[in-house]
C-alpha positions in Angstrom: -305.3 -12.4 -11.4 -305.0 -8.9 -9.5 -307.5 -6.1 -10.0 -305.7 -4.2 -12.0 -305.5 -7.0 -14.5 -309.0 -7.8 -14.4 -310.1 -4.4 -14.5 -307.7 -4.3 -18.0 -309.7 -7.7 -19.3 -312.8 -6.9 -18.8 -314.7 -6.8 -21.6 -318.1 -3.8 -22.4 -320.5 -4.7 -24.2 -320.9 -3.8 -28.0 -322.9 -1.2 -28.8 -325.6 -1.1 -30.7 -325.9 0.6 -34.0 -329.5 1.5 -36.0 -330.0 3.4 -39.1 -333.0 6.0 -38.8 -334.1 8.6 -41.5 -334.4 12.2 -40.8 -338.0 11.9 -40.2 -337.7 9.1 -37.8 -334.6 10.8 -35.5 -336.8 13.4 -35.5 -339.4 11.9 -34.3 -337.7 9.7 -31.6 -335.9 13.1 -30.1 -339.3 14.8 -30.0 -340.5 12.1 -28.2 -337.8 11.9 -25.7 -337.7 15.8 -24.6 -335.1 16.5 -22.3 -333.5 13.0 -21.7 -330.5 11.7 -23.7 -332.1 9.8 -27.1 -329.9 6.9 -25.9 -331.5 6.9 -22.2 -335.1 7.2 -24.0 -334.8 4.4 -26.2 -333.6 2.1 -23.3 -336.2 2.9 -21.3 -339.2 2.3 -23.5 -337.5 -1.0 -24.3 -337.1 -2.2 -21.7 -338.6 -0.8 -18.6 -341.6 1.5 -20.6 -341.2 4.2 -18.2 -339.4 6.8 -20.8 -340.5 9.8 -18.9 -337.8 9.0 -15.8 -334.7 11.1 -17.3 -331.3 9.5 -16.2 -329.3 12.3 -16.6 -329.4 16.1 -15.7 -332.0 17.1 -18.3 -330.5 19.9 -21.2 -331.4 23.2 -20.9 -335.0 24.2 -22.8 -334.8 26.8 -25.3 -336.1 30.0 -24.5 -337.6 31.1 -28.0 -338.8 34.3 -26.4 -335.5 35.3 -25.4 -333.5 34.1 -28.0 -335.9 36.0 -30.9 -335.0 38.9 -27.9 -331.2 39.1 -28.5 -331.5 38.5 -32.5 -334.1 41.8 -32.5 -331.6 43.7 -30.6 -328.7 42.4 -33.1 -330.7 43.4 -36.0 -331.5 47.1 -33.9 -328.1 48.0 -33.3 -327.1 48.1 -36.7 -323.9 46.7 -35.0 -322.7 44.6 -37.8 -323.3 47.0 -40.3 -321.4 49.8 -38.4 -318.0 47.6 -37.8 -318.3 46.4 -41.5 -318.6 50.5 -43.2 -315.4 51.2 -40.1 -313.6 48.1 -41.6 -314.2 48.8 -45.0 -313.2 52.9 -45.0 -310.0 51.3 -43.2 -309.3 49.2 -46.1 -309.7 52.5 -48.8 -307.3 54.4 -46.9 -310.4 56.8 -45.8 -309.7 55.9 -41.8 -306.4 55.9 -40.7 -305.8 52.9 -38.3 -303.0 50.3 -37.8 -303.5 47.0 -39.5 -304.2 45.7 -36.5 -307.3 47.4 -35.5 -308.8 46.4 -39.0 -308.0 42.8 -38.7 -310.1 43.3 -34.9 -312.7 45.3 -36.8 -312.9 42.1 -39.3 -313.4 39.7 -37.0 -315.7 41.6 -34.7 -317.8 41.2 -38.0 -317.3 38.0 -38.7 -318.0 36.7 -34.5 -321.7 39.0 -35.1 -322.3 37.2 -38.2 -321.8 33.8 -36.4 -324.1 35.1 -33.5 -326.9 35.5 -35.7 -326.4 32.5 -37.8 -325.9 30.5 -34.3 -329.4 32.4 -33.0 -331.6 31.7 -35.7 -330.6 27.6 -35.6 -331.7 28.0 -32.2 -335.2 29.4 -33.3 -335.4 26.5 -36.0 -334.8 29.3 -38.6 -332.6 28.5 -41.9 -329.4 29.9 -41.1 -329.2 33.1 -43.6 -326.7 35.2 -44.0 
């Protein structure tokens, strides 16, 4: 048999599949920190040292600078602003082309999805 058709053949191993409640996953990421919850569980079973990441670790939150950028969000008044522009351009108030409304719109809606996508990130119910 040639490589190729052994490479083909070969066989990986099933994986394995275990049902954890909310609490527990929790629990278990919490524990393994920056390394992969797959990597973690591995290594306490079988080699006990959990703390030896096997992968480039994910980046930490910066809670600090995240609560930053939401604060200067909520300053600007950005969202507000691009929703009264969009909205007079919907009454016939503002004269612009449809097109400039639809960017207007969705300039609104991406700010929205900013702040939503912010406060998950500060472990904050994502409000609108």
């Amino acid at each position: 048999m040639n490589e190729v058709a052994q490479l083909k053949t070969k066989k990986r191993p099933s994986p394995l599949s275990i049902r954890l409640s909310d609490e527990e996953r929790r629990a278990l990421e919490t524990r393994a920190g920056r390394m992969a919850l797959s990597a973690y569980v591995k290594a306490v079973l079988f080699s006990g040292e959990a703390d030896k990441p096997r992968r480039s670790p994910q980046p930490q939150i910066d809670q600090k600078l995240l609560a930053g950028v939401l604060g200067v969000l909520g300053r600007t008044n950005l969202a507000a602003s691009l929703s009264t522009l969009a909205r007079e351009a919907r009454s016939g108030n503002l004269i612009i082309e449809d097109q400039i409304a639809d960017r207007l719109n969705a300039a609104c809606d991406d700010i929205r999805q900013v702040r939503v996508l912010v406060m998950r990130a500060l472990g904050k119910g994502a409000q609108r």
